[in-house]
N, C-alpha and C positions, 0 to 999 in steps of 0.2 A: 557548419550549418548556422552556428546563430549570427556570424557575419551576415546571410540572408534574410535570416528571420527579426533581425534586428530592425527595425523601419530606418532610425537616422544611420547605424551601418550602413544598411543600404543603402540609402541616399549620397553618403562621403564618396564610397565605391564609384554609385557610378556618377558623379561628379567627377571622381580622378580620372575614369576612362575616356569622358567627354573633353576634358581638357587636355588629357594627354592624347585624345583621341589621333591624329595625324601622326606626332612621333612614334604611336604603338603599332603602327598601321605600317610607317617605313619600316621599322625592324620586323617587321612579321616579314614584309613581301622580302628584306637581304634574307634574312634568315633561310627562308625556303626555298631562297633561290642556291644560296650556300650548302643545304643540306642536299639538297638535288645533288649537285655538283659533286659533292661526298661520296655520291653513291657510286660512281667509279673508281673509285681510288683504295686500292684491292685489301688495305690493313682493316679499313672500315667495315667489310661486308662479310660474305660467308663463302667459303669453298663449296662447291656444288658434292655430292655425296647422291648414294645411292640409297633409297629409303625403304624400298621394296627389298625384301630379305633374298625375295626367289631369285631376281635379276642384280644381287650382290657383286656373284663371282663372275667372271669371266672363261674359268677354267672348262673351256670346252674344246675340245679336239674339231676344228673346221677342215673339211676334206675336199670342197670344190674346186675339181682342179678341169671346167669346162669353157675356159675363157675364151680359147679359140673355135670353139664348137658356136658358143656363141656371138662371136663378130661373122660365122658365115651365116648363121642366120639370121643375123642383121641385115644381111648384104640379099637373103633370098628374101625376106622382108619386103627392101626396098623395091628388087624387082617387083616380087608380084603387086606393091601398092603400084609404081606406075601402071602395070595394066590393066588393073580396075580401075585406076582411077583417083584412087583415095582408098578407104578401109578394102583391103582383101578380107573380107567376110569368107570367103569359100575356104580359101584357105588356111586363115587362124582356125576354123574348127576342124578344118580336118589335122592340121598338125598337132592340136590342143587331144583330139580321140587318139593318135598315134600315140602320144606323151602316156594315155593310161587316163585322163581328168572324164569326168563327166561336162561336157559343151553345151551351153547354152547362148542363146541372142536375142538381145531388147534394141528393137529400133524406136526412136524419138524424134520429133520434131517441135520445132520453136521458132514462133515468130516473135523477131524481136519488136519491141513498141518504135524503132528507129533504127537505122542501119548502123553496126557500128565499123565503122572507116579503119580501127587500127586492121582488124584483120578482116573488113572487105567480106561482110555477111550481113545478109537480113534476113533470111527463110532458110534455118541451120534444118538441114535435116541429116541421120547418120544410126550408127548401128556399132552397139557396142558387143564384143565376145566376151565371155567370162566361163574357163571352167573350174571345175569343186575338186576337189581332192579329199578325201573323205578319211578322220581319222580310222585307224585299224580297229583301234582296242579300246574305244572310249563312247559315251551315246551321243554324240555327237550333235552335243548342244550347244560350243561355242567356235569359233571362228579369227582367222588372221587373212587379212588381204594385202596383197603385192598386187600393187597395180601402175600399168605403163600408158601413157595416151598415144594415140596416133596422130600425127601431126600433119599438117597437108606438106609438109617439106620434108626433108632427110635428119630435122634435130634431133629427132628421140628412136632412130631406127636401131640403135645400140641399146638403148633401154628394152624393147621390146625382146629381141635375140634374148637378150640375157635374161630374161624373163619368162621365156620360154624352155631355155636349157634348166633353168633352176626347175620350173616344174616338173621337167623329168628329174633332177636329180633328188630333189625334196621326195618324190613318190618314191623313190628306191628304199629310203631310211623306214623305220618300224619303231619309232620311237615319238611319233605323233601322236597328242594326245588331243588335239585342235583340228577340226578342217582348216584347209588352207583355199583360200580365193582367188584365182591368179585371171584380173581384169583388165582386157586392153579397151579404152572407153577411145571414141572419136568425138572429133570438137573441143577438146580440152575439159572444161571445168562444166560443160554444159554436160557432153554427155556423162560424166560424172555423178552431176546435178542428178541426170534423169535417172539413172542406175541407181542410186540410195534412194530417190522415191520410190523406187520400183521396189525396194526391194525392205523399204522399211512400209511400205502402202500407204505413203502418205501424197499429196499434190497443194501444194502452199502456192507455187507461182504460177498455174496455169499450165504446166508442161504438158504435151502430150504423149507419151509413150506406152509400149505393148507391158501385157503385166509379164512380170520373170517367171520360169517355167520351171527354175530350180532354184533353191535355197538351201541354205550351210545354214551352223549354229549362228547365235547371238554373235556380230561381232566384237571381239573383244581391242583388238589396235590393227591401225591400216600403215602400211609404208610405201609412198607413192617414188618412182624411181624416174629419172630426167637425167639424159646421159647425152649430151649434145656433137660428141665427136668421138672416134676412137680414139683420141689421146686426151687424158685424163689426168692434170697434174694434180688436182686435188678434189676433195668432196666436202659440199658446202652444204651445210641443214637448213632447211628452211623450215618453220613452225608456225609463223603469225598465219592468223584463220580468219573464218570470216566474224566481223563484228568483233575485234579484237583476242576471241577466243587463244586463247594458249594448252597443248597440251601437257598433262603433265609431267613434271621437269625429269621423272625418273625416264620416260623413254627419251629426252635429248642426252640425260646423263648416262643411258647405254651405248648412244650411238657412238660418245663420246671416249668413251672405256671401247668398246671395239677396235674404234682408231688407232688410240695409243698402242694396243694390244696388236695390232696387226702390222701397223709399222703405217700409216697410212696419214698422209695427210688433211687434216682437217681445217674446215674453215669455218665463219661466221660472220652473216650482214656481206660474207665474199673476203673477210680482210683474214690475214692469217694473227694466229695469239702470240702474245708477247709476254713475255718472263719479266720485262725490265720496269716493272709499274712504280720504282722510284725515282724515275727520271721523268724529264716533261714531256718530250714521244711518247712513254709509255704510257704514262696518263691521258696525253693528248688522245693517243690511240684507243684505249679503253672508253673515252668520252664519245668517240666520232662514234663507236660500235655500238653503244647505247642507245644514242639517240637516234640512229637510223632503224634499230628495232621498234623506239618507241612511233616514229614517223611513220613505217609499217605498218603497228598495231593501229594508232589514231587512222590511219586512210578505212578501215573497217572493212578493208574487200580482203579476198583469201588469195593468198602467194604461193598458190601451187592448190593440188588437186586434194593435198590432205586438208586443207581448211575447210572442206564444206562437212568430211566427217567429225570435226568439233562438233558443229551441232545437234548430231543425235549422239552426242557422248562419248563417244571414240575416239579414243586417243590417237592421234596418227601426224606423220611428219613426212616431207619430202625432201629426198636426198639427189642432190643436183650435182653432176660431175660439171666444174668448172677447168678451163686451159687457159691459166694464168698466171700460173706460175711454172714457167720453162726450167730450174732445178728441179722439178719432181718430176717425178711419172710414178703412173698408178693404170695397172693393166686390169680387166676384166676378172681374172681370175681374182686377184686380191678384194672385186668389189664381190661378186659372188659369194668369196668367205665372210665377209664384213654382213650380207644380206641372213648367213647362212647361222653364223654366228647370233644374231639380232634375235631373227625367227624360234631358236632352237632355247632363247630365252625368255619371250615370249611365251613360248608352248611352257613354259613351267608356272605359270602363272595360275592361282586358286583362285582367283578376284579381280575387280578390274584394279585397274594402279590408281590406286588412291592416298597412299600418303604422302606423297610427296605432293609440292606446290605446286599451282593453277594459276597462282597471280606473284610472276616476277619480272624482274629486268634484269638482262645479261650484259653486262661490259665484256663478260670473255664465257668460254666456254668452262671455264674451271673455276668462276666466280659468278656469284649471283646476289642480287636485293630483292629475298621475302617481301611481301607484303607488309607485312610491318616495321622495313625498314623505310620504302619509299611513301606508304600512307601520311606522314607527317609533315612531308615535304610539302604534299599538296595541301593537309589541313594547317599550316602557318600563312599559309597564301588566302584559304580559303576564308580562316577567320575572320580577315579583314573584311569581309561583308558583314559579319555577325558585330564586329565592333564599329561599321558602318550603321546599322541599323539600328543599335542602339545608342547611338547617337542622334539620328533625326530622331527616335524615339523621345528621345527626351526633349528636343525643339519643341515637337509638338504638343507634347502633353505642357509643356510648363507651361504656367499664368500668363495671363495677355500684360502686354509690358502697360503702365497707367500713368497718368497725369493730367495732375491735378483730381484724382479720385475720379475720371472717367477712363473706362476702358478704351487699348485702341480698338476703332471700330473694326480694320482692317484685322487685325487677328483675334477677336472678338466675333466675329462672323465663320460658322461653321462651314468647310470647304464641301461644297458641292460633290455628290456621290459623280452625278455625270462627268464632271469637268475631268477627275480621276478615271472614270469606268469609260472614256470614249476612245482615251488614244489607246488603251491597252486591247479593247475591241478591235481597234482597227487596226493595229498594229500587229495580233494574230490574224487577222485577214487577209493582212497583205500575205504572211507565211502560206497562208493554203494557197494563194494565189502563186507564190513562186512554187511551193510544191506539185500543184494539179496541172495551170496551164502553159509551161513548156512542152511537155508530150500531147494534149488536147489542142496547142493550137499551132500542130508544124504542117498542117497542111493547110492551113489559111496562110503560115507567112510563106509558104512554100510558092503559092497561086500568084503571092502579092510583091514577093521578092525575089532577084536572083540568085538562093541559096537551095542549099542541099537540105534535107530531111533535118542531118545529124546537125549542122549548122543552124537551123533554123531552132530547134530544141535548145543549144546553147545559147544561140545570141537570147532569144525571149527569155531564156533564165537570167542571162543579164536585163534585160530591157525591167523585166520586173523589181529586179533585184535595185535597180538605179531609181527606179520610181517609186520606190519606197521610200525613198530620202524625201518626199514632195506629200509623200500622202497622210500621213499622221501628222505632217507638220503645224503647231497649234490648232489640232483637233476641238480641242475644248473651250475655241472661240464659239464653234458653228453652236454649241448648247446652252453656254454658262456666260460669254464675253468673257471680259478679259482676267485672267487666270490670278489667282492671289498668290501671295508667300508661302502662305499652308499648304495650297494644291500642289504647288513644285514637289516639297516634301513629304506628302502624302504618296505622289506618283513614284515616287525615288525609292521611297520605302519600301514599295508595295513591288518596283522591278529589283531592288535589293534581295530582296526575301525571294523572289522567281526565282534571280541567278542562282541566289547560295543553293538551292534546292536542285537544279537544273545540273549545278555542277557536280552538289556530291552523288547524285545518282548517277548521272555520266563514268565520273571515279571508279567507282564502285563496279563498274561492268565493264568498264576501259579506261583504264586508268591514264594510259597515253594522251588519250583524245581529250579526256577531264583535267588531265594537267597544261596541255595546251593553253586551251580555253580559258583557264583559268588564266595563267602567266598573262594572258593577252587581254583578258575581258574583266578582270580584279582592279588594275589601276583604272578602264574607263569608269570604272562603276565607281569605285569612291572618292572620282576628282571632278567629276562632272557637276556642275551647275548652272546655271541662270545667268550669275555672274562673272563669269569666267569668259576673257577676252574668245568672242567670236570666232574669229576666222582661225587662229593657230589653235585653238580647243576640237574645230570640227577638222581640220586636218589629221590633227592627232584622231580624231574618233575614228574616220575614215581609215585612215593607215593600221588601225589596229580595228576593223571592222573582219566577220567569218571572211570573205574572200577575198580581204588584201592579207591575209592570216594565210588561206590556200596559196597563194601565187608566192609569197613569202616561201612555204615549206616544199613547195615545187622546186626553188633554187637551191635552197639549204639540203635537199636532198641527195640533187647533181654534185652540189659540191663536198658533201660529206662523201662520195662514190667517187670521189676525184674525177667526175666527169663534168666538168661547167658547163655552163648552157650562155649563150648568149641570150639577151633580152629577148627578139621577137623568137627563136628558138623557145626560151621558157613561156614566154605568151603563148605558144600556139600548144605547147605540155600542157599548160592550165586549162583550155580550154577542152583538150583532152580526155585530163582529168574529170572535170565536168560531165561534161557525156559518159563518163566510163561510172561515175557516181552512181547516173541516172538507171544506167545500163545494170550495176551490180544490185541496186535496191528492186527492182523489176524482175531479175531473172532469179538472182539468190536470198533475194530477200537482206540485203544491209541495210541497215538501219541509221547509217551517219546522215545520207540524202534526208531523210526526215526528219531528224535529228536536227539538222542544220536551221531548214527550213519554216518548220513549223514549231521550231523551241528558240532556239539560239537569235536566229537574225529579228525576231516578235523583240526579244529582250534586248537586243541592243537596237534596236527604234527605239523603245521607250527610253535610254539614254539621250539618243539623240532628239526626241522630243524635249528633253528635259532644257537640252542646252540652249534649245530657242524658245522656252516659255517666257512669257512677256505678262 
């Protein structure tokens, strides 16, 4: 403390930081790039571990031996969906009252703001079945859901069968101390959607749906089941929620302990784990697993149907049978016990699962980086704005330079409140204007051009997004003329201090999408000047601008999936992605679309303002 309180202490201090300011600035950004990099490399981090006492053990005797019961009624499933159509409604309740559940149905409808072309809908309408299962012996205040969607094709007709046999065999046991949920939702993540409003009484996006006619206890954790074929080489967890959400690590580290315990193969990100993390494949391989979690968590949409119950607290995960690895096979009956297993530790549960972690990164399913291992990574990155700032800080406050005992007039002259307050006005303008009008004006470009609805949303998100570059462009001419020394670095300051602020909030709630941002948006910010050769400075800005950052992680995603894309291939993904942005913030409420828009892309105009101040 008295190095602070000391005035010429102070002053040496940050003298030293101002002059060493650039070299302290490159070692922060290797540094945190270095320590990132650390966090897969399996001696550095932590064995994942069970935290929760109740779901410790494993030691339970699993008795489901219905696997072929249920592949036929997969197969009577599928018939009866072709005859209706789509959801057999008549007949999920009546086989759900057969089973013993008490049967309920909530139908829903949703107009989307634009059609969306992957799956070839604008006016979802549909009807989800859900019955209860009622503990015996307890007051039956809390709750576990199994839940299957119905899918307009044949992928998830095995997930339902087995979902339904498990309901009858689940009701035979007497040793439930939870209701149990058993929900087959249509439309995937919509009717879902509408089912937890329904059922928590809440309506955030406008949905329409009937109110629920029965309810179970509080739920305490949901497990959503995706079983794409009757052959089953392995089962792959999926977790990432919506808006980064993660749940906590003790129910991936049971599904994880089941696995092992059952003989079953498991997967993650789709890749299978590796023992050998001293060699460079295995590190290699732990790197690609990581960062395709973190590419997940930053996109902020939910990867299956347990991500929408993240957000009312719920712990819940989807378990996805993949066919891709021809070595294994994995029959119904083993995933049954795996389910049975799960649940029956679960029901032992006095609270919700809370001690264990909420915010990590997995390289593998037997290793993990706390929070407090990867929080540093991004604060060495991030400092460098704080050692940015106070650096122009000190430009500006110091003494106007003099000679001959007159002051210069040019830094002597106080910088204009306007010439600083216009571009940064207008520069969040532009933001609401990419935010608001790509869905308010797809039926003007619709009249005016040959495009599609969804098309017409995307291109005018770009048309904005590009007009951006032209519109703040020396703002602070139209009020002040021409811009001083000061003004540059007053602007500079003032978008310094935004980012730094912008990011560590981001961090803090999605740490993926904050460390992104940052890697990318940390060097514009404290290399950018006035002075700095034009044309290769705006290239660079561009190239590391939010949507050459997206089209970027569109590729890097395919090719961490060892699926490559070619160029107009990944072009026509990205613009995809775009609309599917638009579409997730709309329907479920994510928060990156606005995020991007009305924070992010405002703060790098005021960069690129900077660079053309005159």
């Amino acid at each position: 403390m008295g190095l602070l309180s000391d005035p010429n202490r102070r002053k040496a201090l940050i003298n030293l930081l101002t002059r060493l300011n650039a070299p302290i600035c490159g070692m922060c950004y290797i540094a945190g790039i270095v320590w990132f990099m650390g966090l897969a490399f399996e001696p550095f981090i932590l064995r994942t571990y069970m935290s929760e006492s109740a779901m410790g053990s494993t030691m339970v005797e699993e008795r489901f031996s219905g696997g072929e019961r249920a592949l036929l009624t997969a197969k009577e499933f599928g018939v009866q969906k072709n005859k209706a159509g789509g959801m057999p409604v008549d007949w999920l309740v009546e086989t759900m009252k057969a089973r013993g559940l008490e049967v309920y149905t909530q139908t829903f409808s949703r107009k989307l703001p634009f059609p969306d072309e992957n799956k070839e809908r604008f006016m979802v309408k549909g009807t989800n079945v859900y019955g209860i299962f009622r503990a015996p012996r307890t007051p039956r205040t809390e709750s576990l859901v199994l839940s299957a969607q119905c899918s307009e094709e044949n992928d998830n007709n095995q997930a339902v069968g087995l979902l339904l046999v498990m309901a009858q065999y689940l009701r035979n046991q007497v040793y439930w101390a939870k209701d149990i949920i058993f929900l087959v939702n249509e439309h995937d993540q919509i009717g879902m959607h509408a089912w937890l409003e329904g059922y928590h009484n809440t309506n955030t996006t406008g949905m329409d749906y009937s109110p629920l006619q029965g309810r179970a206890g509080a739920i305490q954790a949901a497990l959503s089941l995706e079983l794409s074929s009757d052959v089953v080489t392995s089962l792959d967890i999926v977790f990432e929620g919506l808006n980064g959400q993660l749940p906590n690590l003790d129910f991936v580290n049971l599904f994880n302990a089941f696995c092992q315990k059952i003989g079953v193969l498991c997967t993650i990100q789709g890749k299978l784990q590796r023992n050998d993390w001293d060699s460079t494949s295995g590190y290699s391989h732990a790197v690609q697993t990581m960062m395709l979690m973190m590419l997940k968590q930053a996109s902020g949409s939910s990867w299956g149907d347990h991500g929408l119950f993240l957000r009312y607290h719920v712990e819940a995960i989807t378990i996805k049978g993949i066919n891709s690895h021809r070595q294994y096979k994995t029959d119904a009956t083993t995933v049954g016990r795996l389910l049975e297993g799960m649940f029956r530790k679960l029901n032992n549960l006095l609270e919700r699962l809370h001690q264990s972690y909420f915010f990590y990164l997995l390289p593998s399913l037997s290793h993990m980086a706390p929070i407090s291992y990867f929080m540093p990574a991004f604060g060495l990155i991030a400092v460098i704005l704080l050692l940015r700032a106070l650096d122009l800080w000190a430009q500006i406050t110091a003494p106007p330079a003099t000679q001959d005992g007159v002051a210069d007039v040019e830094q002597q002259s106080s910088t204009s409140v306007l010439s600083v307050l216009t571009p940064v006005v207008i520069s969040h303008l532009t933001g609401v204007a990419l935010y608001t009008l790509p869905v308010r004006f797809q039926e003007i470009a619709v009249e005016h051009f040959p495009v599609s609805e969804t098309e017409a949303v995307v291109l005018t998100a770009i048309a904005v997004y590009t007009a951006g570059l032209a519109l703040p462009h020396n703002t602070h001419r139209f009020v002040s003329g021409e811009g001083t020394e000061q003004g540059w670095k007053v602007l500079k300051l003032v978008a310094v201090l935004h980012l730094s602020v912008l990011l560590g909030c981001t961090a803090l709630l999605n740490f993926s999408l904050g460390f992104i941002l940052a890697l990318t948006l940390v060097p514009v910010a404290a290399g950018v000047t006035p002075h700095a050769p034009k044309l290769p400075t705006a290239v660079i800005l561009v190239v590391l601008s939010p949507a050459c950052i997206l089209l970027f992680s569109v590729f890097v995603f395919h090719e961490l999936q060892e699926t490559p894309l070619s160029f107009q291939d990944g072009w026509l993904l990205f613009l995809s992605v775009i609309s599917q942005g638009i579409l997730d913030h709309t329907l479920y409420g994510s928060l990156v679309f606005p995020l991007v828009a009305l924070l992010v892309y405002p703060c790098w105009l005021l960069f690129w303002n900077i660079l053309f101040w005159k």
